[in-house]
Residue, then its C-alpha position, 0 to 999 in steps of 0.5 A: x755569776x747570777x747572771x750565768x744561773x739565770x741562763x742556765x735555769x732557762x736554757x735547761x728548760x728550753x732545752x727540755x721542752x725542745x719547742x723549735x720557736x723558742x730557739x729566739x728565746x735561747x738565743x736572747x737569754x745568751x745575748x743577755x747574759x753577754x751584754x751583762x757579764x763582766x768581759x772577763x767572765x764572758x768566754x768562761x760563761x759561755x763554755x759552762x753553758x756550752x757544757x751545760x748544753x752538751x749534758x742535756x743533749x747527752x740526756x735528751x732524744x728528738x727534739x730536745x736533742x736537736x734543740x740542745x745541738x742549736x743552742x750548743x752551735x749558737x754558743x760555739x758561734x759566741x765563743x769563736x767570735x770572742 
């Protein structure tokens, strides 16, 4: 899924820098990945980047955690929206 790979590289380092105006950024490369992901992929995409999110957080303090926790609940959103 080089789709997924591409999002997940960006989210890491959103995530990592913890910028609060990039929270759009994450936001956009998620709605990308979803718009160009086969339908069949889509959920199992979003909890790879969901966990993906949950590990940085794990990993981070301050912003980046706060960051990490936005993009998980943004997936949380996608995912229960399916």
């Amino acid at each position: 899924m080089p789709g997924l790979a591409d999002c997940q590289s960006l989210l890491r380092l959103l995530i990592a820098r913890g910028d609060p105006k990039a929270i759009p950024l994450a936001q956009g490369a998620i709605d990308l990945y979803l718009n160009t992901a086969p339908a069949c992929l889509r959920g199992r995409g979003l909890r790879v980047l969901r966990r993906d999110a949950l590990d940085q957080h794990g990993a981070a303090a301050g912003v980046q955690r706060s960051f990490a926790e936005t993009v998980d609940a943004y997936i949380e959103r996608k995912l229960t929206g399916e």
